[in-house]
Structure formats: C-alpha cells, structure tokens
C-alpha positions as CSV (number, residue, x, y, z in Angstrom):
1,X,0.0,0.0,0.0
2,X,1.8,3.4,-0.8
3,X,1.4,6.1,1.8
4,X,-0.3,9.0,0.9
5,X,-0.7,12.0,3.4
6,X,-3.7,14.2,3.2
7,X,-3.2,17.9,3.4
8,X,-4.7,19.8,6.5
9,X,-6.5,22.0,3.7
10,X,-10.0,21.6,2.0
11,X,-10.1,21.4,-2.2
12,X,-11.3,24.8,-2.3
13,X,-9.5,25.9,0.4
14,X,-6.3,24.8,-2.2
15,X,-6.9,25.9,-5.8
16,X,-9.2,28.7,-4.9
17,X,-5.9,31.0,-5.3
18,X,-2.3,30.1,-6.7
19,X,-2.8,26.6,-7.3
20,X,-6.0,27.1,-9.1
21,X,-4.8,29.8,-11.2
22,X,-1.8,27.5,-12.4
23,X,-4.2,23.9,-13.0
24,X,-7.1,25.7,-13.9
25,X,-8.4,22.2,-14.6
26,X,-8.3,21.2,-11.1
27,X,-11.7,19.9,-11.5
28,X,-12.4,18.1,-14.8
29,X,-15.9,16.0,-16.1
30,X,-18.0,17.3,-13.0
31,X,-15.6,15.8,-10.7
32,X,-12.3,16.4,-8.5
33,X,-8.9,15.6,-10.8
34,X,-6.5,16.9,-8.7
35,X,-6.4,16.3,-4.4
36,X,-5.3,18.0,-1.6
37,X,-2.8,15.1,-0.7
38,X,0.5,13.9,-2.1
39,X,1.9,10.1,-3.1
40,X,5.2,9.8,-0.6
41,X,8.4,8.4,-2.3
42,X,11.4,6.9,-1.0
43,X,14.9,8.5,-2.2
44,X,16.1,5.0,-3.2
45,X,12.8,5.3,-5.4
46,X,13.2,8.2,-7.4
47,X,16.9,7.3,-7.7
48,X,16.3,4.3,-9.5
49,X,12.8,5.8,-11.5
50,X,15.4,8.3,-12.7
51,X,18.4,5.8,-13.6
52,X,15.6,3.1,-15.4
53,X,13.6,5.8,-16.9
54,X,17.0,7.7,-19.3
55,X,17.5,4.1,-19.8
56,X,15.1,2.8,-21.9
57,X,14.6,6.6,-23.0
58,X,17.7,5.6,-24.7
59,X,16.5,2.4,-25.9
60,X,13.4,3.9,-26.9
61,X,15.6,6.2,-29.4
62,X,17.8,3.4,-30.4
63,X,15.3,1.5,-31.4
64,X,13.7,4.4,-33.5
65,X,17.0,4.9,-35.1
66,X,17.4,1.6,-36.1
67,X,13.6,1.6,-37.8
68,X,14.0,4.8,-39.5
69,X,17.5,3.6,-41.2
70,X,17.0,-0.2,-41.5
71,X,13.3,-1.3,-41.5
72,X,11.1,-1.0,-45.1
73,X,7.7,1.0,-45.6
74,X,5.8,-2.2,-45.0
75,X,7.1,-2.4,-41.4
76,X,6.0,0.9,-40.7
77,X,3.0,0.8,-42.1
78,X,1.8,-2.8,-40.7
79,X,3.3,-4.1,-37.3
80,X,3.7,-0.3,-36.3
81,X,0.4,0.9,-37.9
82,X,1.8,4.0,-38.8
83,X,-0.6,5.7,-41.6
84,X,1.3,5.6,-45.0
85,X,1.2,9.7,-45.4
86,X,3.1,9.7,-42.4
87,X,6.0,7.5,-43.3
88,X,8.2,9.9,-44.8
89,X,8.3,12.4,-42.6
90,X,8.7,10.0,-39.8
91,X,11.7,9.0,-41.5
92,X,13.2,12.1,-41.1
93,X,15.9,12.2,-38.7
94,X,15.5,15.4,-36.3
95,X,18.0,15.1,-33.1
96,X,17.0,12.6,-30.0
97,X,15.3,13.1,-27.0
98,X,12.4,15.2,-26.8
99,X,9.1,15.9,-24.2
100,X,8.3,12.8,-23.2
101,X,6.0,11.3,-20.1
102,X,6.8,7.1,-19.5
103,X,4.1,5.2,-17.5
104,X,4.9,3.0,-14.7
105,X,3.8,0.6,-12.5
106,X,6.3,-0.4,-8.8
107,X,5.0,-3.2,-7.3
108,X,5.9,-6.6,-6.8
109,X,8.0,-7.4,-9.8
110,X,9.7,-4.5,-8.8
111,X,9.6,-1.1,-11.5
112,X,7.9,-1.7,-15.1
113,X,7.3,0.8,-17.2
114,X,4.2,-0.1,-19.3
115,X,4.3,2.6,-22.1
116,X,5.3,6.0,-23.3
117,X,3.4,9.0,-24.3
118,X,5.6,10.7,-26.6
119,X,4.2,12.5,-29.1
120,X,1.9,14.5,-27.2
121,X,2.3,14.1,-23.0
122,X,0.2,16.6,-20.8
123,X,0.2,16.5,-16.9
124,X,3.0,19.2,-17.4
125,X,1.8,21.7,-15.2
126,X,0.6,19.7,-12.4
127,X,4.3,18.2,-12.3
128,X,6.0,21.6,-12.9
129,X,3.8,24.2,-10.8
130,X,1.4,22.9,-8.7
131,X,3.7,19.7,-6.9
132,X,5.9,22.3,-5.2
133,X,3.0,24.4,-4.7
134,X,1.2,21.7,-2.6
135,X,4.7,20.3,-0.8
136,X,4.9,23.6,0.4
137,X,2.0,23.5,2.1
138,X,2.9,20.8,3.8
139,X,5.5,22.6,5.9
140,X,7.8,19.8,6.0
141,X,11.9,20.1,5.4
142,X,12.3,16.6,5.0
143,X,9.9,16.7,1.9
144,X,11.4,17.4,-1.0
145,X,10.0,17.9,-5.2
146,X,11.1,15.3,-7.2
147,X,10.0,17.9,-9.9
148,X,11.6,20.6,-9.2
149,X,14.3,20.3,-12.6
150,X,11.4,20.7,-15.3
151,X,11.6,23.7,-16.0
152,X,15.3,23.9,-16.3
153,X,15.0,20.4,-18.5
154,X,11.9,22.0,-20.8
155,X,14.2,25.2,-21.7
156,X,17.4,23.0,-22.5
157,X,15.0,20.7,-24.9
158,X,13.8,23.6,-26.7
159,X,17.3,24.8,-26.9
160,X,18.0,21.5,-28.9
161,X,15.2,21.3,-30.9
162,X,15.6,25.0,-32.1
163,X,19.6,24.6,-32.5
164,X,18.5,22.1,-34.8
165,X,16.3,23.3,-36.9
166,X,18.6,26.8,-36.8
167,X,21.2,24.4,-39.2
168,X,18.8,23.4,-41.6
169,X,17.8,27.4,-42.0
170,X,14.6,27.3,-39.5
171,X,14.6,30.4,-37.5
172,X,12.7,33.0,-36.0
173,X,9.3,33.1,-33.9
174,X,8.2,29.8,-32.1
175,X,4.4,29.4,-32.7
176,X,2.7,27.1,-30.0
177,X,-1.0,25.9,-30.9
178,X,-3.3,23.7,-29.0
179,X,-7.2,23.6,-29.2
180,X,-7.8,27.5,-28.3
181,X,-11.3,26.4,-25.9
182,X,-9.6,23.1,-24.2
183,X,-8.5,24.7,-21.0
184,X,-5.8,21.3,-20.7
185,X,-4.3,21.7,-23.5
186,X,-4.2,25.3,-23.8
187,X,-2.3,25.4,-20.2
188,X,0.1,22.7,-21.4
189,X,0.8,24.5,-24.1
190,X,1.1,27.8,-22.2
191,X,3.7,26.6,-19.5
192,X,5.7,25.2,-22.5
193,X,6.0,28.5,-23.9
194,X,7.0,30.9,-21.3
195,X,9.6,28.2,-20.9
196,X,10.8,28.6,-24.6
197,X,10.8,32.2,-23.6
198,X,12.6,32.2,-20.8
199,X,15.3,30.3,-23.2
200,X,15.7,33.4,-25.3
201,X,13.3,33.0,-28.1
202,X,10.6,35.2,-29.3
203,X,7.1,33.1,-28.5
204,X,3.7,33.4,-30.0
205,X,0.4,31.3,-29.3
206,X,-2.4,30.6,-31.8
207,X,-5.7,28.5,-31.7
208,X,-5.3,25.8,-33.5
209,X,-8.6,25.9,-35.2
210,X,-7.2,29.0,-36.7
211,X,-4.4,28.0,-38.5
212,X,-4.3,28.3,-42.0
213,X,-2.6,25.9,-44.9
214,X,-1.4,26.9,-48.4
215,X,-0.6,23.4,-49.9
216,X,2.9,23.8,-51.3
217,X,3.9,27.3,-49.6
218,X,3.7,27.8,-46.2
219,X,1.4,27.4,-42.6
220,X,0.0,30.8,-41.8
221,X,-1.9,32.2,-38.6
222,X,-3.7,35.7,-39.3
223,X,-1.4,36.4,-42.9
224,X,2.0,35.5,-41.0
225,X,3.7,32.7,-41.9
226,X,4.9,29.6,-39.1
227,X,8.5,28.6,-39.9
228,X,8.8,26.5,-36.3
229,X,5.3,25.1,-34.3
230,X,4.9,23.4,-31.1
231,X,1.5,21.9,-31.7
232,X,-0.2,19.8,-29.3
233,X,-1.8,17.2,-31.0
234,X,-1.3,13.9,-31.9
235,X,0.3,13.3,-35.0
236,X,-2.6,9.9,-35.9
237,X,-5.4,13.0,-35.6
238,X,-3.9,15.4,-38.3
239,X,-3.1,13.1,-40.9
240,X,-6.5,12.7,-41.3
241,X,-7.7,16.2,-41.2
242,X,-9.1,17.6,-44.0
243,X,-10.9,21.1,-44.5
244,X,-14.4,21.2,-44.5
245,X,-15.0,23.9,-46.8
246,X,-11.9,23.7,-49.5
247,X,-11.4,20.0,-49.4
248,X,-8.1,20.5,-48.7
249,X,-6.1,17.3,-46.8
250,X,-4.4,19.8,-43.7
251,X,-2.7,17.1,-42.4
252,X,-1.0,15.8,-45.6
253,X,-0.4,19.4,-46.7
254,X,1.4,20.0,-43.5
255,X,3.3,17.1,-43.4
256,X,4.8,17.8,-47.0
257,X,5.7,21.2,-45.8
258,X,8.1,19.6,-43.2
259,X,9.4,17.1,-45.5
260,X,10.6,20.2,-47.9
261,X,12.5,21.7,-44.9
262,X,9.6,24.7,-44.9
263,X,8.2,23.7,-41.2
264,X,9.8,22.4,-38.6
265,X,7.3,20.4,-36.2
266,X,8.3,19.7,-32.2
267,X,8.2,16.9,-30.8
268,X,9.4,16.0,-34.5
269,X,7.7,13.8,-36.1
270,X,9.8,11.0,-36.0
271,X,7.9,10.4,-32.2
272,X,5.1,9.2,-33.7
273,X,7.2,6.0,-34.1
274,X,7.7,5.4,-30.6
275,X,4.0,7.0,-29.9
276,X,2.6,3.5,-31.7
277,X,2.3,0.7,-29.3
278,X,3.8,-1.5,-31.6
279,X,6.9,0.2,-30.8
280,X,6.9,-1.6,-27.7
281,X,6.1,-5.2,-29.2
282,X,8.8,-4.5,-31.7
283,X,11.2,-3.7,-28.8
284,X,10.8,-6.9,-27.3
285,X,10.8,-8.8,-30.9
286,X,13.9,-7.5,-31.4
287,X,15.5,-7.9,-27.5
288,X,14.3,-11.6,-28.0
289,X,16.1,-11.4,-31.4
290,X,19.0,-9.6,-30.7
291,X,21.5,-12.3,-31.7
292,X,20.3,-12.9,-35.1
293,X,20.6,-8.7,-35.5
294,X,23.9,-9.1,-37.1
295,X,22.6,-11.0,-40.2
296,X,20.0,-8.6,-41.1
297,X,22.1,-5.2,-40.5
298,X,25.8,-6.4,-39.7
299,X,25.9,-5.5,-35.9
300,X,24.3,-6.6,-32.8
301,X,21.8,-4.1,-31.8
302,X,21.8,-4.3,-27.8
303,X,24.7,-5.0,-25.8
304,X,24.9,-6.6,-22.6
305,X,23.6,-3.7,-20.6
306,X,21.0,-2.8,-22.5
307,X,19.6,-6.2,-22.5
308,X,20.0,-5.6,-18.5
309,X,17.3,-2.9,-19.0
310,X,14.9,-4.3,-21.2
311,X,14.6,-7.8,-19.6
312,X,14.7,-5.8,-15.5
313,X,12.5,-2.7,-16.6
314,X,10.2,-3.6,-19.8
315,X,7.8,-6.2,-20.1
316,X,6.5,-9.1,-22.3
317,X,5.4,-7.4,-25.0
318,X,3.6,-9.7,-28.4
319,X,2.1,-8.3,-31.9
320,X,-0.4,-11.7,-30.7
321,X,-1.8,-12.9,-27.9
322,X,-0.7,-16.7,-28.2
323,X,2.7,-16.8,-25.6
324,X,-0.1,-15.7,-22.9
325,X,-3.0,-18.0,-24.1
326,X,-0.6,-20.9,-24.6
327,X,0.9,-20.7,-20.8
328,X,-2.4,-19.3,-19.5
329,X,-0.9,-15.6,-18.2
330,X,-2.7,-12.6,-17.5
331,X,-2.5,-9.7,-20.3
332,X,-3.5,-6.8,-21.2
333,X,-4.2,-5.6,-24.9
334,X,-4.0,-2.2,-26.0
335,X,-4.9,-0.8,-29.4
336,X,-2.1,1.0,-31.0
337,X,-3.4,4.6,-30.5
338,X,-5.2,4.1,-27.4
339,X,-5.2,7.7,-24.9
340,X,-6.5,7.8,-21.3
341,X,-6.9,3.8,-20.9
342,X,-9.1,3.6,-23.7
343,X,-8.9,0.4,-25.9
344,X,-6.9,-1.3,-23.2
345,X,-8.7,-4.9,-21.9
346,X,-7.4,-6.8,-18.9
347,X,-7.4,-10.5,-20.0
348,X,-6.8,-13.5,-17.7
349,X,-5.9,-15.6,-20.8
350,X,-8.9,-17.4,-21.2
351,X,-9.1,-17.4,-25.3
352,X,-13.0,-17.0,-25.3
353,X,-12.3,-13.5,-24.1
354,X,-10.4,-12.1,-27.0
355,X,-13.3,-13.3,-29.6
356,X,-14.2,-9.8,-29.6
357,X,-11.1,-8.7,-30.7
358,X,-9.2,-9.1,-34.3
359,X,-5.5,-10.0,-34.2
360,X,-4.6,-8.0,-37.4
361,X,-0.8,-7.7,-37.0
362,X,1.6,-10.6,-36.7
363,X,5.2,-11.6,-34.9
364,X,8.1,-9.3,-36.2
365,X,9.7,-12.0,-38.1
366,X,6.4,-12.3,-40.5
367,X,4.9,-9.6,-40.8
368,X,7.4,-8.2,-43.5
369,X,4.9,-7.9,-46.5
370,X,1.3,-8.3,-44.7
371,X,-1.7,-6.6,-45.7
372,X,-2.7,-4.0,-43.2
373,X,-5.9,-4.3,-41.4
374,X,-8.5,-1.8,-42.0
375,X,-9.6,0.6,-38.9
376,X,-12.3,2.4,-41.0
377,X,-15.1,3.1,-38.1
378,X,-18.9,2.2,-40.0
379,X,-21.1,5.3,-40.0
380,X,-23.8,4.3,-38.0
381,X,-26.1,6.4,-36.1
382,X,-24.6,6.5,-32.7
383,X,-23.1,8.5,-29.7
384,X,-20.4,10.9,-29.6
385,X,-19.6,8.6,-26.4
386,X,-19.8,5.3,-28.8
387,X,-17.9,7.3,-31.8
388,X,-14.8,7.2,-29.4
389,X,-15.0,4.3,-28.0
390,X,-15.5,2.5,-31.2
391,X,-12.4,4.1,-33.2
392,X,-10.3,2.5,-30.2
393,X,-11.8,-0.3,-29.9
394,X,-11.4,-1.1,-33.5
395,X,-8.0,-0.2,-34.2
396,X,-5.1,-3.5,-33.8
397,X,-3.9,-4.6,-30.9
398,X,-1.0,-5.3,-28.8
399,X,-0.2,-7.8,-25.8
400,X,1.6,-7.0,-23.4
401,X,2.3,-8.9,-19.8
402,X,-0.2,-8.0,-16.8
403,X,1.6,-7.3,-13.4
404,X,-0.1,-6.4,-10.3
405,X,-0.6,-2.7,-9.3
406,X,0.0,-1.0,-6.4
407,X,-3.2,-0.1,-4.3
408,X,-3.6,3.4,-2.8
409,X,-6.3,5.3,-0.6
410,X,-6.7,8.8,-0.8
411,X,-9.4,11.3,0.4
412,X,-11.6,12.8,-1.9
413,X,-14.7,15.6,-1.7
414,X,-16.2,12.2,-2.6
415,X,-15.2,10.2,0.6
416,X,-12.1,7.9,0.6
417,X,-11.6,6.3,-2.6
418,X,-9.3,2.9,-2.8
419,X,-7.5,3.2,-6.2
420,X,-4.3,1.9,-8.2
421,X,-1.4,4.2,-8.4
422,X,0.4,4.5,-11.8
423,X,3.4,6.6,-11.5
424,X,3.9,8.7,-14.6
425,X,7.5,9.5,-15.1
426,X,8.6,12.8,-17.5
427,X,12.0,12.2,-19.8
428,X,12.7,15.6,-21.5
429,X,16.1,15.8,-23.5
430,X,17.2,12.3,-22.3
431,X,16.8,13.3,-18.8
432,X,14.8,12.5,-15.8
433,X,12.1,15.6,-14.9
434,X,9.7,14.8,-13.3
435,X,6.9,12.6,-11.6
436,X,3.2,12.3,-12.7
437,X,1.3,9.9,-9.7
438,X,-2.7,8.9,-10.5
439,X,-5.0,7.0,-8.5
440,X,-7.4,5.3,-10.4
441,X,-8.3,1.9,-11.9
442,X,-6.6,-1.0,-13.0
443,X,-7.1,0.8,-16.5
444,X,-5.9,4.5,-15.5
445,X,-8.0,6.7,-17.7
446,X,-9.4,10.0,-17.7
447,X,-10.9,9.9,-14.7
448,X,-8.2,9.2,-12.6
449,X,-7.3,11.2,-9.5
450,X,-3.8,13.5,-9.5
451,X,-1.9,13.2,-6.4
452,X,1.3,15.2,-6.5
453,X,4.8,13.3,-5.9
454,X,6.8,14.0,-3.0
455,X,10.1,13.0,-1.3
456,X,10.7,11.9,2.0
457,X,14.3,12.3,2.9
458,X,14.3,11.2,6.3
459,X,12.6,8.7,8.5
460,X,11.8,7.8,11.8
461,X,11.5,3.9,13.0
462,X,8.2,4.0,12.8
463,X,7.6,5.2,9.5
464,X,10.7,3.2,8.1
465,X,8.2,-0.1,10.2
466,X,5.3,1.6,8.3
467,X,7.3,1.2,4.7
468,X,8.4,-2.1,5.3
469,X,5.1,-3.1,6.4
C-alpha cells in the first residue's frame, strides 16, 4: 500500500488561489482531478525511476534509429500501424530526445514501465507548478520535489530542438498551438511556452482551429507565416484532417511542408514511431532477437547492458496474444493509438475472451509484406460517447504482460476512494524531470485522480516499520 498524506486543507481551500490559477483544470468531467494530498516516495525510489527511466529513454531512441535507417515502408505501415502519409516524414531524422512522459507501475515485480506517451504528453503543469506548490503547504523540510528540474529540463530541450532546426535554416518566432477552448491543453501548451521564452526565443500562441494551410507554400496564422510550431496534438489526428469547406487534406499538406524543410514540427515527427504501441512489441521482438541482429544489418543491436534494461524494466510485449494464451498468463491488450486507458482490456488468458477482438498484426519476423488491417469506423447512427469508443476499440492490438498494481487510498470531496497508483515519469532531453502519480483503476483513464509526488528524505522507525510493512 503506498502512503499518501492528506493535506490539512480543503479542495477549495487549495486551488481557490495560486494553485488554481496555475491547474485551472483542477476539476475536470464534474468531478475532483486533482487532491489536496501527495503520493510519498522513497529517495532509493526516485533514484532508481530516474536511472531506469534515461534508460530505456535511450533504448526507446535506439530502437527508432534503427527503424528509421534499417526497416522498409511495409514495417512501418503494418506491425507499427503508422498511416502511409506519415511515413516519410517520420523517417526524417530530427536530433533525439524530446518531451516525453513514460508510465509506470512499482509493485511486486519491482519497477515496469508499461508505455510511453511521446508524441503529445500533458500533466506538465501539475508536475512543474502545482507539486511544489502543494509540498509547500505541507511545511515539511524533510519533503522534497522530485520535480523541481522541469523547468530547467523543458528550456534545455527547446534549446536543442531550435539549435537544430537553426542548421537546416529554421529560424525565428516559435508558434505554440493547442485547441484555443480546451483549457488542458491550452495550459500545457502555455507553461511550454514561457519556458521557450525564458530560453531566449521570441514566443507566439495561436488557436489551432485558426491555422491556415497553403498546400505547397507555407502554414499561416492571421497572414504571417509559421516557420517553427509546437503543436499539441497527436500526429494519428492530423493526418486525417481535412478542411471542410476547401477540401483540402491539412494534415498531408502540413506534413509535406516539413518534409521540404519549410516547417519544422516539435516533438518532431519522428515520435510518432515510438507513440505506436507496436513500438513496444517491436522492442521486445527485437530484445528476443538480438543475436540474429547481425545477419539482417551487420551489428548486434543491444549489448549486454542494455539487454540488463529491457529484460529488468520492460515487459513481455507480443504483436499476438498466443505466448499468454498458450501458458495461461494474464494480459493486457491495447490498441495501437489508445489515450487515457481507452482500448486497453485486462485478459486472464482465457481465449473466449479475446473473440471480440481481431489480431490484425503478426510476430516481427512475418509480418514483412502483410496486408494491413483496415480501422475504418462504419457510419452508423450512434453517440459521440460510442464514436470514441468505437475508433479504439477497433483499431489492432497489442499484448503485453499484466503485473499487479500498487493499491492506494486517498481522500476525496467524494469520501475515501481505494485506487491503483500509476506513476507517470517525464524524460525531456534524455533526462529524468519529473513525476506524474494517478490513483485510479486498474485501467488508469481520464478519470483518474492526480496526487502530486513528494520526497521523504528522512525517517523515523516508525515510519521506516510503516514502509516495510
């Protein structure tokens, strides 16, 4: 059970001044999102979250290396499911490490890390601002913000990325754009910015739904024209956008833009690679592969310590669900694209359970070649609420090993609530930033419950009996 201590303060009594004014989304669907309380660490914790996470950060990057440079179109497109339109700019090799947020899980297996949002990771703010905000509260010297580098580690990525693009003749104002009227994302995307300002480059926000496109020229906002754009949203969204009154296909337009060197797009758009779930069934394909590596490229791909971190920090990881049904496992299967625990199913291995679900991809060693599956939603008269659920449910799967999650009870306007805690870890750069704790179900979605990370540097017996126990 992870400790959690309650703050002597009410929900109102919090975010009704600073806090409120930096998460403005403190309450989200009707309901409390973040609480008065915070998730309690151990040093020896964060130490090894922070070692484990740059790890396979740097696996994660390897890996997209080696697909950009070595694997065909067909990979891509199939055991990846990345759409075709956005092959060749994910090809495109920008530099490493950008804003990143892995999930993980510590419980009895010790520390997994179960995926990684990197194309488009929020809970920024809450990390950034409002943690030390609420440790502060607390009053407590021995507490300390295992935060408290973001900001410094958001200015040095933007410093990269802009370096970059500065050599292949990018320059000049930095556009962020988010949905103008989602307060989240707008907020996200705000904090982002002044830290790209406080870096030293001129910073400019505009709504995304008023963006304009000149197929072949150039991305406008209000007649000026966007040489560099932050954008917040997901790369498997715009690709499919088209403009209702022209016709025109924004997302392909856009895309062709970057590949001409006109726009340069942060994260890059090589992290839509890594944003696929099949990234991490690929990983394992090729961990339980890695000797036969040098036949197919002329070099082994992992060495020793690396292996260290896949087979101590990833997990089982299958384009099919077979290696659990055969030994009768839990599993979980995710859909490729999946956001906020949707499209994820808990599975006890039982094969009668998956008959609702189509296994359209296949092991990395055959898949070379496949048909790809079609997604394509039927237009039937149903909910927005069914829409969504339906385009996740729909898309391919992967299967991935089920561990056990830790259990955590926190106070909420509510009453107590008995949740799971999923520790969200930020990697920005290549380096540790910052922690991300929810309390909610097995599935974490968008209902989940933020509970900010904190510290503790020093123990008595009793609490050091209370951690043990």
């Amino acid at each position: 059970m992870r400790q959690v201590y309650s703050l002597p303060f009410s929900h109102d009594e919090v975010f009704g001044g600073e806090a409120g004014q930096h998460i403005p989304y403190h309450r989200m669907y009707g309901k409390q999102y973040c609480v008065p309380a915070l998730t309690v660490y151990k040093p020896s914790e964060v130490e090894e979250l922070r070692s484990a996470a740059e790890a396979v950060d740097a696996i994660y990057c390897k890996v997209m290396r080696f697909i950009q440079r070595y694997m065909p179109d067909s990979f891509l497109e199939n055991p990846l499911g990345i759409h075709p339109g956005l092959i060749p700019a994910a090809r495109m090799e920008a530099v490493t490490g950008g804003i990143t947020r892995q999930d993980w899980i510590i419980g009895e297996a010790g520390l997994k890390c179960i995926e990684n949002n990197t194309d488009t990771p929020t809970g920024i703010p809450e990390a950034a601002s409002l943690e030390g905000i609420l440790i502060g509260l607390a009053e407590d010297a021995a507490w300390t913000s295992p935060s408290a580098e973001m900001a410094a580690r958001i200015r040095e990525c933007f410093q990269s990325w802009l370096s970059f693009y500065a050599e292949q003749g990018l320059q000049g104002l930095v556009t962020f754009t988010s949905y103008g009227d989602h307060v989240e994302d707008r907020t996200n995307t705000a904090y982002l910015m002044e830290r790209c300002r406080e870096a030293g480059y001129e910073t400019y926000y505009a709504p995304l739904e008023e963006l304009e496109i000149m197929p072949g020229e150039a991305l406008y906002h209000q007649g000026r024209e966007i040489h560099l754009l932050y954008r917040l949203y997901p790369l498997e969204y715009l690709i499919d956008d088209r403009d209702e009154r022209t016709g025109v296909e924004v997302g392909a337009a856009l895309l062709e833009l970057v590949r001409e060197g006109r726009l340069g797009l942060m994260n890059p758009v090589q992290h839509v690679l890594m944003q696929s779930k099949g990234f991490m069934a690929a990983i394992w394909s090729l961990y339980e592969r890695n000797e036969q590596t040098p036949e197919y490229c002329g070099f082994t791909l992992f060495n020793d310590a690396e292996m260290e971190v896949i087979s101590r920090y990833l997990l089982r990881t299958y384009f099919s669900a077979e290696p659990f049904e055969q030994s009768a496992l839990p599993y979980v299967a995710k859909s490729y694209w999946g956001r906020e625990g949707r499209g994820t199913l808990l599975l006890d291995g039982d094969t009668n359970q998956l008959s609702q679900l189509q296994d359209v991809l296949q092991p990395l060693d055959t898949v070379i070649g496949a048909d790809s599956g079609s997604n394509a939603i039927e237009e039937n008269e149903v909910s927005e609420e069914e829409e969504i659920a339906a385009y996740y449910d729909n898309q391919p799967k992967i299967y991935q090993q089920m561990v056990p999650m830790e259990q955590a009870v926190i106070q909420t306007e509510d009453g107590v609530y008995s949740g799971y805690l999923l520790t969200g870890v930020f990697v920005i750069g290549g380096r540790f930033a910052g922690m991300l704790p929810r309390v909610g179900e097995k599935v974490t979605g968008d209902m989940a419950y933020y509970c900010a990370a904190v510290v503790r540097e020093r123990m008595n017996d009793e609490e050091e009996k209370e951690w043990r126990t």
